[in-house]
C-alpha positions in Angstrom: 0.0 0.0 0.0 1.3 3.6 -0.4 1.5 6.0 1.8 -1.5 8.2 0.3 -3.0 5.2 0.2 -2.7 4.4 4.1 -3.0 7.4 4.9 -6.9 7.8 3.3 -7.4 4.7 4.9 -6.1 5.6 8.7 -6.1 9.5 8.7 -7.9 11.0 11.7 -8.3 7.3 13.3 -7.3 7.6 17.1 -3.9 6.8 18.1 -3.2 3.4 20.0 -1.4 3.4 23.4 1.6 2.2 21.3 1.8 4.4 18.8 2.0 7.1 21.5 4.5 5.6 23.5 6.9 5.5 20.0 5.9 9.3 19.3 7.6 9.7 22.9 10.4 7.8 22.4 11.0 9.6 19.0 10.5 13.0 20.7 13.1 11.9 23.0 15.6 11.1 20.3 15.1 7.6 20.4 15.7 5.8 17.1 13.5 3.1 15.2 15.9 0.2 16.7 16.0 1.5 20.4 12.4 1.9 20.6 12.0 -1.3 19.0 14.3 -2.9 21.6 12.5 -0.8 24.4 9.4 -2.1 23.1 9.9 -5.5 22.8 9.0 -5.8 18.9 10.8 -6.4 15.7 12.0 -3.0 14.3 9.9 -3.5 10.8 7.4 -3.7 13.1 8.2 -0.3 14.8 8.9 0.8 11.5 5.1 -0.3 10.4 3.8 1.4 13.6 5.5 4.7 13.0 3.8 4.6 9.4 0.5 4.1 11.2 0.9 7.2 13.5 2.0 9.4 10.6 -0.7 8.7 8.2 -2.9 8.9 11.5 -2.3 12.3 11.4 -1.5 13.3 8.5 2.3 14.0 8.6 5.0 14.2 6.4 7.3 12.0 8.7 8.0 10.7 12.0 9.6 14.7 13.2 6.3 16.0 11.8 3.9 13.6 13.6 5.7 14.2 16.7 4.9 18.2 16.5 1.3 17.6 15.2 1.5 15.5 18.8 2.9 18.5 20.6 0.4 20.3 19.1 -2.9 18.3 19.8 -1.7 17.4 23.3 -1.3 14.0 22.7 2.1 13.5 24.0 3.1 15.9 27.2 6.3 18.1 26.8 6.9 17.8 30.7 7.5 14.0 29.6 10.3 14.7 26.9 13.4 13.6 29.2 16.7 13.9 27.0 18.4 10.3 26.1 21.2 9.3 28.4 24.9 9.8 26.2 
């Protein structure tokens, strides 16, 4: 499926608890194979969940969908903790 093509399909559907939780981690700095580790899943699947949350809300890509979530008040800014180095 294409993007467009998700993204008519998903577009303004709620976001799960997971998809969330990875708009956090991505806030946070977090890449696609932490998050996946964090997680517990495979990173395609990550991968396929970020897809989700960006055609969710109509963004461009993942940095997009995580300032539509600022935005919207989906994800809290007082819970953006900077990565450990």
């Amino acid at each position: 499926m294409t993007p467009q093509g998700l993204r008519e399909l998903v577009e303004g559907d709620p976001l799960n608890d997971n998809e969330v939780e990875l708009l956090l981690r991505a806030a946070q700095g977090e890449s696609a194979k932490a998050t996946a580790e964090a997680m517990n899943y495979a990173d395609d699947t990550i991968k396929t969940m970020r897809k989700y949350a960006i055609a969710k809300l109509g963004a461009k890509n993942i940095t997009h969908a995580v300032g539509i979530a600022l935005a919207r008040g989906i994800i809290n800014p007082d819970h953006i903790e900077p990565l450990d180095d």
